[in-house]
N, CA, C and O atoms as a Maestro MAE file, in Angstrom:
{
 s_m_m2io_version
 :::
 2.0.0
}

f_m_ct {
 s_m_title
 :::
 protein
 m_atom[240] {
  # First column is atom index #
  i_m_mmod_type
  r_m_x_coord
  r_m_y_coord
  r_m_z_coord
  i_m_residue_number
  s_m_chain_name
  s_m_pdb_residue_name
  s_m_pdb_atom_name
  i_m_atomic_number
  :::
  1 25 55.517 -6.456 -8.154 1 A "UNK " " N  " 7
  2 3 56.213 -5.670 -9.134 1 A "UNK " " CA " 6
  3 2 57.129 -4.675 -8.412 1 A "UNK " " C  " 6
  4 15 56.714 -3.888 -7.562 1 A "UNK " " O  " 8
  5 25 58.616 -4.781 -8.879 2 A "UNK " " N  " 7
  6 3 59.030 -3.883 -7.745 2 A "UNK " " CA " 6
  7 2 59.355 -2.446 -9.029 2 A "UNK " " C  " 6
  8 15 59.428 -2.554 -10.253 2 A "UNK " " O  " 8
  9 25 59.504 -1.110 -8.117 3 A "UNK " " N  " 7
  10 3 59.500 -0.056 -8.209 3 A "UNK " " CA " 6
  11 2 61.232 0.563 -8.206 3 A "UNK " " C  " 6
  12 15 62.234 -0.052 -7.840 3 A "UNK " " O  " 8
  13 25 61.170 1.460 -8.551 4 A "UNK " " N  " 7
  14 3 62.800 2.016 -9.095 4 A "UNK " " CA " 6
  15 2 62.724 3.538 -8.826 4 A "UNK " " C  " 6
  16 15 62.238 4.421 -9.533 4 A "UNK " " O  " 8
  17 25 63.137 3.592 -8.004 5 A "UNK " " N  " 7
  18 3 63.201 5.693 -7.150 5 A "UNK " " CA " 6
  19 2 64.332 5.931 -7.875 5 A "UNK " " C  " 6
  20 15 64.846 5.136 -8.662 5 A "UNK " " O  " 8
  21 25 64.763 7.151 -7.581 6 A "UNK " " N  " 7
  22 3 66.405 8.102 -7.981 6 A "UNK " " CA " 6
  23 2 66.653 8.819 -6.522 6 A "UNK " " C  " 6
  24 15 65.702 8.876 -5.742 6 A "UNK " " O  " 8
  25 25 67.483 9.174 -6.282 7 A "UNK " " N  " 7
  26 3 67.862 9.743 -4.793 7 A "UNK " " CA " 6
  27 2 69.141 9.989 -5.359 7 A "UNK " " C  " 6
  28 15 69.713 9.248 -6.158 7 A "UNK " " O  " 8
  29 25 69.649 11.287 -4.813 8 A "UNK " " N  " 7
  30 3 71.008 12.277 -4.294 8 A "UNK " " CA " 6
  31 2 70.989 12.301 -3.455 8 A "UNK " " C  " 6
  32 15 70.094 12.804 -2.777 8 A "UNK " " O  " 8
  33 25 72.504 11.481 -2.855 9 A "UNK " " N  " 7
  34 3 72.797 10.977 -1.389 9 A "UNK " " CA " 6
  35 2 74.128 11.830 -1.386 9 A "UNK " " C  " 6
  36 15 75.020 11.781 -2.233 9 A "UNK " " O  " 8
  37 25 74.068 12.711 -0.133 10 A "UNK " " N  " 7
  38 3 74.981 13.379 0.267 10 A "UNK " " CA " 6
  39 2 75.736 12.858 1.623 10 A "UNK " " C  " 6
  40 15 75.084 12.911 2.666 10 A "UNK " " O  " 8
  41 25 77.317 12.268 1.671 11 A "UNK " " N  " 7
  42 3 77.835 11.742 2.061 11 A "UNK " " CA " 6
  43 2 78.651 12.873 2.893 11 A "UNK " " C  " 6
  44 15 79.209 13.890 2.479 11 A "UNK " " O  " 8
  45 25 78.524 12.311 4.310 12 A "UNK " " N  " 7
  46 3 80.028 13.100 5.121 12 A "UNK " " CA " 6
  47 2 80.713 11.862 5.388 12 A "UNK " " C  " 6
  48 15 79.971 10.948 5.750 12 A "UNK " " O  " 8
  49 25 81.943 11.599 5.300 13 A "UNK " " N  " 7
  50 3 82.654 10.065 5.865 13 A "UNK " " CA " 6
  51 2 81.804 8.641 5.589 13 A "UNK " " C  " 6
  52 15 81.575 8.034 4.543 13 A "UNK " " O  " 8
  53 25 81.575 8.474 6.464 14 A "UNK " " N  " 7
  54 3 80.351 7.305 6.277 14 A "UNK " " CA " 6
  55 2 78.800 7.612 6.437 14 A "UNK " " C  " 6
  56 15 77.981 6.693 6.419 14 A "UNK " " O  " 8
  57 25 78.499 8.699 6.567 15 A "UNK " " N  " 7
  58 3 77.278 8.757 6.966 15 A "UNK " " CA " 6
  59 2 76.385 9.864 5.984 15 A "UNK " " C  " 6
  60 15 76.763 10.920 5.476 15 A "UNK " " O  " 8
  61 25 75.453 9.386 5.947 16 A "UNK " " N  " 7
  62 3 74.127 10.083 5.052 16 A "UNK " " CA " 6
  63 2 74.034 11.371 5.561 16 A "UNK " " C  " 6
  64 15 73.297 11.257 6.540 16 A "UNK " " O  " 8
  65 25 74.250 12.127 5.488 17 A "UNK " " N  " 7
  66 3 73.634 14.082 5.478 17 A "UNK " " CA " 6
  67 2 72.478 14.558 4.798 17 A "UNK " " C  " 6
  68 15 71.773 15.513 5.126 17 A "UNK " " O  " 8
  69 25 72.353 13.821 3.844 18 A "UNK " " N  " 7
  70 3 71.026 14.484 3.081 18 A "UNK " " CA " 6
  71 2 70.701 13.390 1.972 18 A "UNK " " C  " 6
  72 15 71.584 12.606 1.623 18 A "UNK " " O  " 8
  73 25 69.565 13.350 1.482 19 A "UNK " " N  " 7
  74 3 69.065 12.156 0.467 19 A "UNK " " CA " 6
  75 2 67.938 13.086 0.265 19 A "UNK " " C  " 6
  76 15 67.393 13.720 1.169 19 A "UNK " " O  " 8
  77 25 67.567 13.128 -1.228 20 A "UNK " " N  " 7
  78 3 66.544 14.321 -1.802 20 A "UNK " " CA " 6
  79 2 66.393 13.352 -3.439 20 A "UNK " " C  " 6
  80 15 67.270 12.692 -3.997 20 A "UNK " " O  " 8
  81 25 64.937 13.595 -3.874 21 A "UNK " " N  " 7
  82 3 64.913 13.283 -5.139 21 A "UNK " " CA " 6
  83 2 65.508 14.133 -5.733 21 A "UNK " " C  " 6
  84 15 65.923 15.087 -5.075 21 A "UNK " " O  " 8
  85 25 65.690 14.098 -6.794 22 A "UNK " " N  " 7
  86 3 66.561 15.115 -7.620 22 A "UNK " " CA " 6
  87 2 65.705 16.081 -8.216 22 A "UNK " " C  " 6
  88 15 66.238 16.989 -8.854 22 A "UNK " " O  " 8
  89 25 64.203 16.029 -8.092 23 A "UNK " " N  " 7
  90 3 63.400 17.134 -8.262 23 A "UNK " " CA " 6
  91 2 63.458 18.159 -6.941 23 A "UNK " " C  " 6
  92 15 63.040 19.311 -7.056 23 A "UNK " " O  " 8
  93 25 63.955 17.707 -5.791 24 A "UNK " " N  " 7
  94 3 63.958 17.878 -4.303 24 A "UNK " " CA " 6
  95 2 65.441 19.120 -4.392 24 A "UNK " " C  " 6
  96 15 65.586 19.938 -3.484 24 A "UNK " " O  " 8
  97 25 66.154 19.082 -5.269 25 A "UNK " " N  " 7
  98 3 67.784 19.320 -5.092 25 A "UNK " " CA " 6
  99 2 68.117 20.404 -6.040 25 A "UNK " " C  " 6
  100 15 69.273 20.798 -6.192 25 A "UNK " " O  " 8
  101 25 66.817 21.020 -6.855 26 A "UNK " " N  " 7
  102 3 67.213 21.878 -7.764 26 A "UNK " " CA " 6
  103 2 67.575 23.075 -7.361 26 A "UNK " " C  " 6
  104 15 67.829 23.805 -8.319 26 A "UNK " " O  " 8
  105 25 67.695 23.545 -6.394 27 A "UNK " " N  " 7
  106 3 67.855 24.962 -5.807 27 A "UNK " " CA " 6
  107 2 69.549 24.569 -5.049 27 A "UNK " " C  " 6
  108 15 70.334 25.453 -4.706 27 A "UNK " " O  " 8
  109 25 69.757 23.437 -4.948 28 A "UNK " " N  " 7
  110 3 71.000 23.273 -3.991 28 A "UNK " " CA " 6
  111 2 71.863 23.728 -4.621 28 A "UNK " " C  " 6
  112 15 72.069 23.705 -5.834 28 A "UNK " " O  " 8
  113 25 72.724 24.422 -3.326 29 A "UNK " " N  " 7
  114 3 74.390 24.776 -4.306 29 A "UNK " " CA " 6
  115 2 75.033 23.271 -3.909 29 A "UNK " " C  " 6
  116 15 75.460 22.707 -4.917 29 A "UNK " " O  " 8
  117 25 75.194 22.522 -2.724 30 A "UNK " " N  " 7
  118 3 75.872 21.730 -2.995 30 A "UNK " " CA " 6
  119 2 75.858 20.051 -3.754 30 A "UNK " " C  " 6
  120 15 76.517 19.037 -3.528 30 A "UNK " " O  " 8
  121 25 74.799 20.372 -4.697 31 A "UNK " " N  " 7
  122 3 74.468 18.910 -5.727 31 A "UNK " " CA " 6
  123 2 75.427 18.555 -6.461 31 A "UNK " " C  " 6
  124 15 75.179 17.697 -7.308 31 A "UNK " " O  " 8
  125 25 76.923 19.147 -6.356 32 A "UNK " " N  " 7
  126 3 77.897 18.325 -6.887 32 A "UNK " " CA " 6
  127 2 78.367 17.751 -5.910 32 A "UNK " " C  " 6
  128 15 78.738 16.724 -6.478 32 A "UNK " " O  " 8
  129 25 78.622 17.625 -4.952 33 A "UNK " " N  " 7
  130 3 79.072 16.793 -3.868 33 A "UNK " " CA " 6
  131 2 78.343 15.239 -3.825 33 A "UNK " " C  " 6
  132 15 78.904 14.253 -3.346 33 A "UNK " " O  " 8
  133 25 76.927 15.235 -4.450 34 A "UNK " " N  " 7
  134 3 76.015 14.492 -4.285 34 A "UNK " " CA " 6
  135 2 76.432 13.104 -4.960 34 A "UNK " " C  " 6
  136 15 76.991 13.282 -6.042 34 A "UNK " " O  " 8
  137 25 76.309 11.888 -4.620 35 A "UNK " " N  " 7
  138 3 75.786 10.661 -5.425 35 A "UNK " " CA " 6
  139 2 74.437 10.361 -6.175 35 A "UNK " " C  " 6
  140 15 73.443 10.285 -5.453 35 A "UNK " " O  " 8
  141 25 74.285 10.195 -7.412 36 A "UNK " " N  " 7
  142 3 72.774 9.514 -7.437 36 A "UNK " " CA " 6
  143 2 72.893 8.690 -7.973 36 A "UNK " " C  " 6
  144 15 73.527 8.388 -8.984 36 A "UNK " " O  " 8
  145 25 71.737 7.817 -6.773 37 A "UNK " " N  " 7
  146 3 71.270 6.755 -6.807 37 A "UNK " " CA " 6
  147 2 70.166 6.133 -7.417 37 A "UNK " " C  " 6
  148 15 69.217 6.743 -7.908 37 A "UNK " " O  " 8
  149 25 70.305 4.860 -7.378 38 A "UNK " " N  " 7
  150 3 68.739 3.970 -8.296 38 A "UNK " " CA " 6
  151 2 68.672 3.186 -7.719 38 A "UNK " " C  " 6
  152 15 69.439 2.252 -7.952 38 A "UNK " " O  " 8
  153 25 67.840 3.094 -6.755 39 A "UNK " " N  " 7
  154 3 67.269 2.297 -6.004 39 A "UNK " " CA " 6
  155 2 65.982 1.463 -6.577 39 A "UNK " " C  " 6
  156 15 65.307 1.992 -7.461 39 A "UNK " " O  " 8
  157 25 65.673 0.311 -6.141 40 A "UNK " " N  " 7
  158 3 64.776 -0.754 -6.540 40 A "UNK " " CA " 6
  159 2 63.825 -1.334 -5.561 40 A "UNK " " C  " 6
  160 15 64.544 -1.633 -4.608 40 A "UNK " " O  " 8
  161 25 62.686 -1.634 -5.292 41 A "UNK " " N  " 7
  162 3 62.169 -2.170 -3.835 41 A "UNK " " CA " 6
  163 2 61.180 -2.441 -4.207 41 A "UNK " " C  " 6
  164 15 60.806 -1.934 -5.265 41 A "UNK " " O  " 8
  165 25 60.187 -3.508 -3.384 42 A "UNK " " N  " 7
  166 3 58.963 -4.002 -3.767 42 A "UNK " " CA " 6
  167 2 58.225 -3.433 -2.932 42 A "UNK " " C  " 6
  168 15 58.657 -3.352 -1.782 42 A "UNK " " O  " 8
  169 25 57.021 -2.919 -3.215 43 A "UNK " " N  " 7
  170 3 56.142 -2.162 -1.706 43 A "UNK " " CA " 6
  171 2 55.240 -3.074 -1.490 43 A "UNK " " C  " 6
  172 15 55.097 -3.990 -2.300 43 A "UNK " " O  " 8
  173 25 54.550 -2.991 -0.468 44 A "UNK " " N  " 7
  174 3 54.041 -3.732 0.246 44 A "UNK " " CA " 6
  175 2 52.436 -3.248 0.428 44 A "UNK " " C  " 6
  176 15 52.068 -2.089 0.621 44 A "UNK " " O  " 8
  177 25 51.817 -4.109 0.348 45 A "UNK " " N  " 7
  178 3 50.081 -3.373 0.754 45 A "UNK " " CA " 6
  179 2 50.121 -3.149 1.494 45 A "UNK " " C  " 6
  180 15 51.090 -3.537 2.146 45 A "UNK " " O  " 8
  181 25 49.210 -2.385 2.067 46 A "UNK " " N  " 7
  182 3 48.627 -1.562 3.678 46 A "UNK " " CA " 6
  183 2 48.384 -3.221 4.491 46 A "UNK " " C  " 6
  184 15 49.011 -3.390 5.536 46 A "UNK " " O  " 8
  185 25 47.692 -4.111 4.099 47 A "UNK " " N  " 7
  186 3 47.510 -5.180 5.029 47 A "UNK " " CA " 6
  187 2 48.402 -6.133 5.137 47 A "UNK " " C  " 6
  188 15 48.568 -6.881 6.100 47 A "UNK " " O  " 8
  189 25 49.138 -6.097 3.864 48 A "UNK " " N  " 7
  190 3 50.449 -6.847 4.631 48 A "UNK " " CA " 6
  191 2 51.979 -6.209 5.713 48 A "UNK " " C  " 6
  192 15 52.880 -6.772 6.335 48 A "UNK " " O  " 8
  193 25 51.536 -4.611 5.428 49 A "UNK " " N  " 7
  194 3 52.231 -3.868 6.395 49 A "UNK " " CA " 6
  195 2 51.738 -4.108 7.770 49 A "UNK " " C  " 6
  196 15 52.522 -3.996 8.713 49 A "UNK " " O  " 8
  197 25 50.322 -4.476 7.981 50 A "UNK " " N  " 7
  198 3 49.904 -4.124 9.304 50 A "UNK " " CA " 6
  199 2 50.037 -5.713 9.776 50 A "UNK " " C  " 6
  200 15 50.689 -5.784 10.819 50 A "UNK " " O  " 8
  201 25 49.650 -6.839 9.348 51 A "UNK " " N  " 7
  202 3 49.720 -7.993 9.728 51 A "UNK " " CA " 6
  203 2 51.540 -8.520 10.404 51 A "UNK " " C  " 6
  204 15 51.891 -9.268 11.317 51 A "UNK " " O  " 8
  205 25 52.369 -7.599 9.309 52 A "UNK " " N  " 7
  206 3 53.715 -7.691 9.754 52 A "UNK " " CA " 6
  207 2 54.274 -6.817 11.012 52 A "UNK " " C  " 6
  208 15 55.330 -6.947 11.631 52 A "UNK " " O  " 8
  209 25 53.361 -6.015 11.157 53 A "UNK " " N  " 7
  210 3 53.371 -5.488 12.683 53 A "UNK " " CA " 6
  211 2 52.204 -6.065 13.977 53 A "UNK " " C  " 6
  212 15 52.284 -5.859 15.188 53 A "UNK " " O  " 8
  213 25 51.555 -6.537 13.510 54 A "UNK " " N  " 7
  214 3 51.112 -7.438 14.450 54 A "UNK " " CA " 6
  215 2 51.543 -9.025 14.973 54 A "UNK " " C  " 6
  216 15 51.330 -9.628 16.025 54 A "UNK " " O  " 8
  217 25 52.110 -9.314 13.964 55 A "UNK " " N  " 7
  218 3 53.117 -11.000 14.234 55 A "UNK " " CA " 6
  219 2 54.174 -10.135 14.710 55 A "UNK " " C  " 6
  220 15 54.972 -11.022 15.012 55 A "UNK " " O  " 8
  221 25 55.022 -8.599 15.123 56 A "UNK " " N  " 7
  222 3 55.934 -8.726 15.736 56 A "UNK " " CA " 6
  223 2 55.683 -8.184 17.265 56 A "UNK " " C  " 6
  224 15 56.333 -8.104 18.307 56 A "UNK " " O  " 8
  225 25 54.553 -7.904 16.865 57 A "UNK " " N  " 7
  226 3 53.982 -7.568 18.704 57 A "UNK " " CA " 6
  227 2 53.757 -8.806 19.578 57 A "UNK " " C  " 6
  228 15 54.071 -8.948 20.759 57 A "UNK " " O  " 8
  229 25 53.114 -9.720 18.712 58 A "UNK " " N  " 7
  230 3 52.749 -10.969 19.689 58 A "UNK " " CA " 6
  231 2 54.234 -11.623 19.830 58 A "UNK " " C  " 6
  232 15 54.152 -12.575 20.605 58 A "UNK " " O  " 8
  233 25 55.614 -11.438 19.335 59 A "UNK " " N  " 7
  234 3 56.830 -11.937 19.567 59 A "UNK " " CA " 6
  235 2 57.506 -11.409 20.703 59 A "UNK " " C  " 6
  236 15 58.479 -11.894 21.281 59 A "UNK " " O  " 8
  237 25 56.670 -10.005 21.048 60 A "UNK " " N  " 7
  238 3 57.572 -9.430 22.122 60 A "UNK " " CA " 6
  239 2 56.727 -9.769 23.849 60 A "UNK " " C  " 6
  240 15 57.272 -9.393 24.887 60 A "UNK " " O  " 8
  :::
 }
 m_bond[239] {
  # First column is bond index #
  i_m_from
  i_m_to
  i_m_order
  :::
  1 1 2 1
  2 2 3 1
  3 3 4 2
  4 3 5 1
  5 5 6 1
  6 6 7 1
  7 7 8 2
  8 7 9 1
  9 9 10 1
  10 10 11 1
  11 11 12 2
  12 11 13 1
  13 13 14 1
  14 14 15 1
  15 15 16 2
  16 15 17 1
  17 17 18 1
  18 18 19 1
  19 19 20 2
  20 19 21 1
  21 21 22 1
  22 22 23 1
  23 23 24 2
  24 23 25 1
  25 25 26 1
  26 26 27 1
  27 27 28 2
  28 27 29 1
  29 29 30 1
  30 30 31 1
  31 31 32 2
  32 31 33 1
  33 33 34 1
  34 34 35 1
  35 35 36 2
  36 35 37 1
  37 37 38 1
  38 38 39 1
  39 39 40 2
  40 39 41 1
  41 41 42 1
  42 42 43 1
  43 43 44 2
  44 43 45 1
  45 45 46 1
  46 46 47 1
  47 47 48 2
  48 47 49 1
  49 49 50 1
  50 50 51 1
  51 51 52 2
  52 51 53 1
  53 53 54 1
  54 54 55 1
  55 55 56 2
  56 55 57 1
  57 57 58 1
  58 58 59 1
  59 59 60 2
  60 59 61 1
  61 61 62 1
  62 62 63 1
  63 63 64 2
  64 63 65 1
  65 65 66 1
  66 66 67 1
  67 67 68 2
  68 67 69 1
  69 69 70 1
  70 70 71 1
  71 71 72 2
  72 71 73 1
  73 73 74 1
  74 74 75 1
  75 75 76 2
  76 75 77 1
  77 77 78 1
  78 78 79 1
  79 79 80 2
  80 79 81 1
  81 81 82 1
  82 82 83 1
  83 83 84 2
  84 83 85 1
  85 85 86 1
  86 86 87 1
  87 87 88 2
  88 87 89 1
  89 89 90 1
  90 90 91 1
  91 91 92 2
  92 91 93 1
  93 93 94 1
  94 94 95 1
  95 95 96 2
  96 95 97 1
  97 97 98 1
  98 98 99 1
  99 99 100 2
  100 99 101 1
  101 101 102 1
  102 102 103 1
  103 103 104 2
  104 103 105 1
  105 105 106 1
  106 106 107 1
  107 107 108 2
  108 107 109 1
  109 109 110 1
  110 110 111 1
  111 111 112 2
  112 111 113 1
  113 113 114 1
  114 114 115 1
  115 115 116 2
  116 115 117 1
  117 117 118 1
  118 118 119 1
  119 119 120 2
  120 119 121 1
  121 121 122 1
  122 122 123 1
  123 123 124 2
  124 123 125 1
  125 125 126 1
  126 126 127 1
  127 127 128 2
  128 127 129 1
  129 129 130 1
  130 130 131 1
  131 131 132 2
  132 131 133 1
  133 133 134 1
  134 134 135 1
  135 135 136 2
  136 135 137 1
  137 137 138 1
  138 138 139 1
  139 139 140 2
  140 139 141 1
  141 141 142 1
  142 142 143 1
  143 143 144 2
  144 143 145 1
  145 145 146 1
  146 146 147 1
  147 147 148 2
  148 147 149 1
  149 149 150 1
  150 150 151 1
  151 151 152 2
  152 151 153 1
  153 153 154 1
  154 154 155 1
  155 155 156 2
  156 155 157 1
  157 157 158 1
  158 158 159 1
  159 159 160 2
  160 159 161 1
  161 161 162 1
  162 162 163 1
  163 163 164 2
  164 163 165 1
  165 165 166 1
  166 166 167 1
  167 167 168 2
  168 167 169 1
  169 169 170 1
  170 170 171 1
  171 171 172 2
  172 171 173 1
  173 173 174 1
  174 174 175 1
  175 175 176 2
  176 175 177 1
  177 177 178 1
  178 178 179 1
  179 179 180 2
  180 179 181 1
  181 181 182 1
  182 182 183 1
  183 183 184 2
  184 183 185 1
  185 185 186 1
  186 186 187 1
  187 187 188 2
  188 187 189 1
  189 189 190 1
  190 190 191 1
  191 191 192 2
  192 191 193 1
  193 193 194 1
  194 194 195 1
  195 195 196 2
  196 195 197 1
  197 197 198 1
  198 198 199 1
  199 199 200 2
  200 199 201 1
  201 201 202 1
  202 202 203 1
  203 203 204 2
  204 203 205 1
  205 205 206 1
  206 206 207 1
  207 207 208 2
  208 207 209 1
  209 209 210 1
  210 210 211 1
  211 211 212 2
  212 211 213 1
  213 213 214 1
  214 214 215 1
  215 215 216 2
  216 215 217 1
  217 217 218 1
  218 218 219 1
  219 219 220 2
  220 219 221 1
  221 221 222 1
  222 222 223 1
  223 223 224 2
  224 223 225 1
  225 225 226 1
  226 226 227 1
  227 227 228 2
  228 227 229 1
  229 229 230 1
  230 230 231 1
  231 231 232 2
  232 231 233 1
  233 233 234 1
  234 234 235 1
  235 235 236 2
  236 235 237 1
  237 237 238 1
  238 238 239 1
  239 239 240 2
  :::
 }
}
């Protein structure tokens, strides 16, 4: 089941400066500068996190 965050991504040129939930950003003066985002992702169990770091140890 995948999951759906919010994030305010603060941009200089190309690069990320700051990323904050938007509960994270209420005190900021500069949250108009900000993008927000909706992000989507599937998480992963604790044992399929660790098994995926152990098949990349035995690769190295």
């Amino acid at each position: 089941m995948r999951k759906k965050i919010k994030l305010n991504v603060k941009f200089v040129e190309n690069e990320v400066v700051c990323a904050k939930s938007p509960i994270g950003c209420k005190g900021c003066d500069s949250k108009s500068n900000c993008e927000c985002l909706e992000l989507y992702y599937y998480p992963f169990a604790k044992k399929e996190i660790e098994e995926c770091f152990r098949n990349d140890e035995r690769n190295r």
